[in-house]
LUMMIMAR-92331 format. One line per field, with one value per residue: residue in three letters; chain; x, y, z negated of N, C-alpha, C, CB in turn. Coordinates in steps of 0.1 Angstrom, whole numbers, plus 5000, padded with zeros to 4 digits. Atoms other than C-alpha are relative to their C-alpha. Glycine has a CB too. Layout:
% LUMMIMAR-92331
type <- ala, ...
mol <- A, ...
n_east <- X, ...
n_north <- Y, ...
n_up <- Z, ...
ca_east <- X, ...
ca_north <- Y, ...
ca_up <- Z, ...
c_east <- X, ...
c_north <- Y, ...
c_up <- Z, ...
cb_east <- X, ...
cb_north <- Y, ...
cb_up <- Z, ...
This chain:
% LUMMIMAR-92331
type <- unk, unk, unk, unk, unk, unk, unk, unk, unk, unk, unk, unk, unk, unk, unk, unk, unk, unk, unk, unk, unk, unk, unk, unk, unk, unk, unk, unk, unk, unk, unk, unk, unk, unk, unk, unk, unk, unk, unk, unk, unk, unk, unk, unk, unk, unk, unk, unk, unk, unk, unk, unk, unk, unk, unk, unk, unk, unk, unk, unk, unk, unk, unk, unk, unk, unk, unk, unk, unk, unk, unk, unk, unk, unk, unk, unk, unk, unk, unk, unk, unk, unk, unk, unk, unk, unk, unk, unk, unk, unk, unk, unk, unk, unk, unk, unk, unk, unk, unk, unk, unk, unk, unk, unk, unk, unk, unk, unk, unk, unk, unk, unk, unk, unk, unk, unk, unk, unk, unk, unk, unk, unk, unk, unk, unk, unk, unk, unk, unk, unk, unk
mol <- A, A, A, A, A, A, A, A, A, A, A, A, A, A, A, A, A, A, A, A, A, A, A, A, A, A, A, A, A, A, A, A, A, A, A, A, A, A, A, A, A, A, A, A, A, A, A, A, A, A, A, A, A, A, A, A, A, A, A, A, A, A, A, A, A, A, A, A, A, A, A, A, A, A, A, A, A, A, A, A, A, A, A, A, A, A, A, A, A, A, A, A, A, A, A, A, A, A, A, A, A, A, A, A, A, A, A, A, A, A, A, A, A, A, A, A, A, A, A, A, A, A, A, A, A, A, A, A, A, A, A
n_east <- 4998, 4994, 5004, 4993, 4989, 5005, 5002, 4991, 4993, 5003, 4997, 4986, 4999, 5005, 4996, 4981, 4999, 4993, 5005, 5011, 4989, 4997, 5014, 5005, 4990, 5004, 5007, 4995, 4989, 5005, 5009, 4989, 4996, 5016, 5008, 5013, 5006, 5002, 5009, 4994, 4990, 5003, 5006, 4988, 4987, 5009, 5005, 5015, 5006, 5011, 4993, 4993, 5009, 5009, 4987, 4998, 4988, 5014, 5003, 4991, 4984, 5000, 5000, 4986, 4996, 5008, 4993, 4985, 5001, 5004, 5017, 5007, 5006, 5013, 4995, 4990, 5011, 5007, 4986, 5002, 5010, 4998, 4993, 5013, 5008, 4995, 4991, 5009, 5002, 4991, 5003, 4995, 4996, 5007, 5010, 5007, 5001, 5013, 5014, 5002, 5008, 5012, 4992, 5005, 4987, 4996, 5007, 4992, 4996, 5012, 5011, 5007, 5016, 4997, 5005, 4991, 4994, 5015, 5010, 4997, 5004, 5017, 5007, 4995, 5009, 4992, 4998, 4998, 5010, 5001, 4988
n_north <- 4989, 4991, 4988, 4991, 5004, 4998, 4988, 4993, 5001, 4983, 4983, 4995, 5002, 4986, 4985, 5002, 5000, 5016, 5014, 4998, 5001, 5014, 5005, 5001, 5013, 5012, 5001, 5012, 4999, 4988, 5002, 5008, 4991, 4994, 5015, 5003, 5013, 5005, 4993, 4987, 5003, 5000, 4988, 4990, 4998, 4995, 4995, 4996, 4993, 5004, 5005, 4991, 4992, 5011, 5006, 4990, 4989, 4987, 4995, 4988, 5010, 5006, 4992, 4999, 5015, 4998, 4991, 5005, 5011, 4993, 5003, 4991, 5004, 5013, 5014, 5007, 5002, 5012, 5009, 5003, 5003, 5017, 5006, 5008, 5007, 5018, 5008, 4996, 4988, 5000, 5005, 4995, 4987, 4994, 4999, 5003, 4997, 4990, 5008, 4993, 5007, 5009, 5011, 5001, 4994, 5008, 4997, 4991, 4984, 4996, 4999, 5008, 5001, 5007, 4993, 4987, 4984, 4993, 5010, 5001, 4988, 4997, 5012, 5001, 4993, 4986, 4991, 4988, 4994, 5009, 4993
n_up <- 4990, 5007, 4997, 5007, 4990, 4988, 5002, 5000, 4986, 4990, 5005, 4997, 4986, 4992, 5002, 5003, 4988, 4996, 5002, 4988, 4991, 5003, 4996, 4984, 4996, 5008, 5014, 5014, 5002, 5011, 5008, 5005, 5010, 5009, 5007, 4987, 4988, 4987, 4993, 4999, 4993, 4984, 4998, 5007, 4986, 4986, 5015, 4998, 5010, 5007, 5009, 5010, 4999, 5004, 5015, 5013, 4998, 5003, 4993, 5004, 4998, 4988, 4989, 4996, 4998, 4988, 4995, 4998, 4980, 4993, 5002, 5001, 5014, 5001, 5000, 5009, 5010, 4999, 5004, 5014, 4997, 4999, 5009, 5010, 4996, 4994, 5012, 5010, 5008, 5007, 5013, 5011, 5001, 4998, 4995, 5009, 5010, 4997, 4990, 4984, 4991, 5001, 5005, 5014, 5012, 5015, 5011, 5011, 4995, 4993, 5013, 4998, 4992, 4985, 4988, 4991, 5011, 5005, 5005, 5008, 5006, 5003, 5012, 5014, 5003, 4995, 5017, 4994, 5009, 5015, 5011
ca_east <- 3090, 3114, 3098, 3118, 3151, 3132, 3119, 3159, 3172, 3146, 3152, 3193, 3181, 3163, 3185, 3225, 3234, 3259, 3234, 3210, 3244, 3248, 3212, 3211, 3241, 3229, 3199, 3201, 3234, 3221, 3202, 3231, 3238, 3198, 3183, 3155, 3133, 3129, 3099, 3113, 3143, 3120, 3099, 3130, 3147, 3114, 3104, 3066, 3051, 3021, 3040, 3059, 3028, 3007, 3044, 3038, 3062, 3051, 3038, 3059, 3093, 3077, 3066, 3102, 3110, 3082, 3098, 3135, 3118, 3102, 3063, 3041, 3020, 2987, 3004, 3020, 2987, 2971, 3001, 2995, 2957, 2966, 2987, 2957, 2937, 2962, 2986, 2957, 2953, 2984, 3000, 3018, 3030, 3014, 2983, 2978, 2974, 2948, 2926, 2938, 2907, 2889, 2913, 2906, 2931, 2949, 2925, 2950, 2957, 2913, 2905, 2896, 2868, 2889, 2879, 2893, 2904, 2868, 2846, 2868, 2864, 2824, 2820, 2838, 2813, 2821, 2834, 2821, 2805, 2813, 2832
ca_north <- 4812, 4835, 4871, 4892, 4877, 4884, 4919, 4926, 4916, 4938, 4968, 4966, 4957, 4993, 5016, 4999, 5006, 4976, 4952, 4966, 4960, 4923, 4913, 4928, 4904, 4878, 4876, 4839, 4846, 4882, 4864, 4841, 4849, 4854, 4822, 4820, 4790, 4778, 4793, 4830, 4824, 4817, 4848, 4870, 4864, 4861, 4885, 4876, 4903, 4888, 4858, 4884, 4901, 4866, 4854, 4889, 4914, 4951, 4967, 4997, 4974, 4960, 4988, 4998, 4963, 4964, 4999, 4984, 4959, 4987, 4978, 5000, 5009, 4995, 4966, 4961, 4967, 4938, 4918, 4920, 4913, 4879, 4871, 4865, 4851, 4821, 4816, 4828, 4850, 4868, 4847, 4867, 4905, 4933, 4928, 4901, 4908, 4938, 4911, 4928, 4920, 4903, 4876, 4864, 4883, 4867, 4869, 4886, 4917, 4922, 4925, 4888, 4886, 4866, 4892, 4921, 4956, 4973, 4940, 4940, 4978, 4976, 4947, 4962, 4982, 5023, 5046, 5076, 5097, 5074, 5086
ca_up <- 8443, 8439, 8448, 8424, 8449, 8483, 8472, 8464, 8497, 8516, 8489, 8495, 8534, 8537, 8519, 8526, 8562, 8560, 8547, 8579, 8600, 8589, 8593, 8626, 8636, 8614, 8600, 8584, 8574, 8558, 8534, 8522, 8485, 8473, 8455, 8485, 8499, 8531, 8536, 8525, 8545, 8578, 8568, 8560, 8597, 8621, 8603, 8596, 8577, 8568, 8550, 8531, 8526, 8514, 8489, 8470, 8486, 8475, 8502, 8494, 8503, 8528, 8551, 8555, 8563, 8594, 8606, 8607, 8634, 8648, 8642, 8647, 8610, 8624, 8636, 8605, 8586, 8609, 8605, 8566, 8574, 8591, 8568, 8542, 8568, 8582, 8543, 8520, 8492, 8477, 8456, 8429, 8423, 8424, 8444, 8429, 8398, 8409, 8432, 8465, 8488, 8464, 8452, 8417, 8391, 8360, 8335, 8310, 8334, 8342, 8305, 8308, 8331, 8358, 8387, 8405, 8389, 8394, 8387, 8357, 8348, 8351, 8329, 8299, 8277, 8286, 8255, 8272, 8242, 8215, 8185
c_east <- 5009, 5000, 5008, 5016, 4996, 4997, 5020, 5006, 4993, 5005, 5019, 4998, 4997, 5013, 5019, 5000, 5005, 4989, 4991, 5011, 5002, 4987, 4998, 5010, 4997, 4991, 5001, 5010, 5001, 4997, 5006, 5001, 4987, 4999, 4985, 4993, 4998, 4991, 5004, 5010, 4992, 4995, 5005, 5004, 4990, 5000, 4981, 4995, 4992, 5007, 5003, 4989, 4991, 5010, 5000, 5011, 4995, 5005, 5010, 5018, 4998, 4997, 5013, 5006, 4997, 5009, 5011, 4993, 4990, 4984, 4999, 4989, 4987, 5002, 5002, 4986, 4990, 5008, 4997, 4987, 5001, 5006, 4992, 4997, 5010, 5010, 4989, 5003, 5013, 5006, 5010, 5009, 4990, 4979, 4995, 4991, 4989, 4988, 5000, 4989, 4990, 5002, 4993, 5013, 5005, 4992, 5006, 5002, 4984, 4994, 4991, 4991, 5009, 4997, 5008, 4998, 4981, 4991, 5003, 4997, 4982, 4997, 5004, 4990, 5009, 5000, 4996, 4990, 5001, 5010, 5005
c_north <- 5010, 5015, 5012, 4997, 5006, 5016, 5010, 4999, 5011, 5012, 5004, 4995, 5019, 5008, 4997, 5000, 4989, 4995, 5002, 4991, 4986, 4990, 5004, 4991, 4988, 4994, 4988, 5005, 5014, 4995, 4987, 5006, 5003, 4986, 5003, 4984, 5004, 5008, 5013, 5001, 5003, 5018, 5010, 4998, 5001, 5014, 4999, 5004, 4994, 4988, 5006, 5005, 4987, 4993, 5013, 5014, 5015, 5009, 5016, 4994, 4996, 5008, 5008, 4991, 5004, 5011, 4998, 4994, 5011, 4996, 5007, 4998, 4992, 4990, 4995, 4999, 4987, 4987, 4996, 4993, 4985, 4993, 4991, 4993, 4985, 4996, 5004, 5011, 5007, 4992, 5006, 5017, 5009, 4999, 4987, 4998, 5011, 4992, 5009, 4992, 4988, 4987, 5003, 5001, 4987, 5004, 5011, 5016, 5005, 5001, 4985, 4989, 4988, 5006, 5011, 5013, 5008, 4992, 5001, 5014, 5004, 4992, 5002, 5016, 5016, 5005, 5016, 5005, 4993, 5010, 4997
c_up <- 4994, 5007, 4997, 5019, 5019, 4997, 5000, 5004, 5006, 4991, 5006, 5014, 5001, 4993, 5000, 5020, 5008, 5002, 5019, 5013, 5003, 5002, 5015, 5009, 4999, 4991, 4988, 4995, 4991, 4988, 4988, 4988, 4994, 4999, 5008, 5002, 5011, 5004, 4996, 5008, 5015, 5003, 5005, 5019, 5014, 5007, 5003, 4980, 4990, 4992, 4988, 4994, 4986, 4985, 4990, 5005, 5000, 5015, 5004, 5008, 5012, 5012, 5007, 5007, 5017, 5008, 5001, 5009, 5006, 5002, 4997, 4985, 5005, 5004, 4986, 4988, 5005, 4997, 4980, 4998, 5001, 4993, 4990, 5001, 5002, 4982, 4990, 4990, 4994, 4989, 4986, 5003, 4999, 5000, 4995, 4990, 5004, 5005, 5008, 5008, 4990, 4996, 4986, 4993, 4990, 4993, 4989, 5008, 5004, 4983, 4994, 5006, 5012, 5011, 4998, 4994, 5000, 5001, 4987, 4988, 4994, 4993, 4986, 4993, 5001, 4984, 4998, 4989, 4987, 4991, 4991
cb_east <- 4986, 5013, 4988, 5003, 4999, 4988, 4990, 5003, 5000, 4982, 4999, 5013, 4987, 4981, 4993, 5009, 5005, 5010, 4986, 4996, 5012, 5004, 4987, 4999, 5012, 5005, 4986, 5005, 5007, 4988, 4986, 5012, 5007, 4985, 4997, 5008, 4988, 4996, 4985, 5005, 5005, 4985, 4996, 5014, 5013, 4986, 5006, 4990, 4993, 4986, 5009, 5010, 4993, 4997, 5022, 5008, 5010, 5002, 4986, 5000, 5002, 4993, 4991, 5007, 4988, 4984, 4999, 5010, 4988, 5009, 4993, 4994, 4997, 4988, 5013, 5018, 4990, 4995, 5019, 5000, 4996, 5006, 5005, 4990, 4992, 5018, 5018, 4997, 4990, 4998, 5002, 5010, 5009, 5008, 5001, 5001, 5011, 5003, 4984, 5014, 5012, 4993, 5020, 4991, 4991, 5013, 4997, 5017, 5013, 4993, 4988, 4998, 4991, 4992, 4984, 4996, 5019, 4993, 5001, 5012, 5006, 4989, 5006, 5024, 4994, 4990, 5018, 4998, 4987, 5008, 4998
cb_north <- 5006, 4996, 5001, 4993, 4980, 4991, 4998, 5003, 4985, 5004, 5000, 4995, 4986, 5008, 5008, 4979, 5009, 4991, 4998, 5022, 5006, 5000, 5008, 5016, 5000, 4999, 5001, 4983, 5000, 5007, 4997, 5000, 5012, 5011, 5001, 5005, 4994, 4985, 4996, 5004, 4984, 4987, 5004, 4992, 4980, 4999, 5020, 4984, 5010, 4996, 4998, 5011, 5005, 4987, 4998, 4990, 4997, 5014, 4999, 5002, 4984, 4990, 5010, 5002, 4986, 5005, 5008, 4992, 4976, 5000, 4990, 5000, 5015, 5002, 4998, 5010, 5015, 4998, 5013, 5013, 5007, 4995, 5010, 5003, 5008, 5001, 5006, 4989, 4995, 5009, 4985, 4987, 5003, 5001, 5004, 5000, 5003, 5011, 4996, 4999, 4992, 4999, 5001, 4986, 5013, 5003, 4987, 4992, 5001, 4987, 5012, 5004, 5021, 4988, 5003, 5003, 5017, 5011, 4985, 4994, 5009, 5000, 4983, 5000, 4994, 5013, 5000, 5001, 4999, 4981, 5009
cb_up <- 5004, 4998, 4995, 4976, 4999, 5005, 4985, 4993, 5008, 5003, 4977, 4989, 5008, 4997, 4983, 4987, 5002, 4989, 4982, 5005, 4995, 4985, 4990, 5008, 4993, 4995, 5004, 5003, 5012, 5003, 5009, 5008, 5005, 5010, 4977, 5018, 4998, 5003, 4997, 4988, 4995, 5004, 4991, 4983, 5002, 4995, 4996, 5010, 5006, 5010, 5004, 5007, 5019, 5015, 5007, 4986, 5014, 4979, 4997, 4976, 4990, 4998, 4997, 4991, 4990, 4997, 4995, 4989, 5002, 5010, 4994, 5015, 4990, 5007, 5009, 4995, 4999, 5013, 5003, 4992, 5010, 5011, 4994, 4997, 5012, 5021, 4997, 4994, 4988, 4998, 5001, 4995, 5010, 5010, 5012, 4998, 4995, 5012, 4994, 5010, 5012, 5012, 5002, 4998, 4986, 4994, 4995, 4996, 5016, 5014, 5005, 4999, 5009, 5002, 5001, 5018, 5014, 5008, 5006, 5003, 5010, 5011, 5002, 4999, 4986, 5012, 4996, 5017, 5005, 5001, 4994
């Protein structure tokens, strides 16, 4: 997957007026020039959020995205929702890595434990008072 690549088409999609200009002419044809798959590619020109949302794209990137097609935020927050539900769990970036929803972390970024940022924080002995 190449996430880093998709992340820096939407980032130079929201803030270059051209690129906006070229995508709204063209979207395949926008996306020409980024090392993408098929499936980023379909995401990228539908546009489905939740995809984007489920391949790792930070939410931050991607609510700008939504707002260029003119989706409304609680759309775009169910849109991210289905996403989970029909392609499954995030699979890399960010949220990830935290266990958005309850996904199961990388072990190396939870201290370990294999589980999600506050499963991982309550299992590690507290230092509170120590010295």
């Amino acid at each position: 997957m190449t996430l880093y690549n998709v992340q820096k088409f939407l980032y130079e999609l929201n803030r270059s007026e051209a690129a906006q200009q070229r995508y709204r002419a063209d979207p395949r044809g926008a996306v020409d020039g980024y090392d993408l798959t098929a499936e980023e590619i379909r995401a990228l020109v539908e546009p489905d959020i939740g995809l984007l949302f489920h391949l790792g794209v930070n939410g931050q990137i991607l609510m700008h995205f939504a707002a260029f097609h003119q989706i409304e935020w609680n759309d775009y927050l169910q849109r991210m929702r289905d996403g989970i539900a029909e392609h499954g769990p995030v699979r890399e970036g960010v949220y990830a890595m935290t266990g958005y929803e309850g996904v199961d972390a990388d072990p190396h970024t939870t201290g370990g434990t294999g589980t999600a940022g506050a499963t991982a924080r309550a299992t590690r002995p507290s230092t509170a008072g120590s010295t």
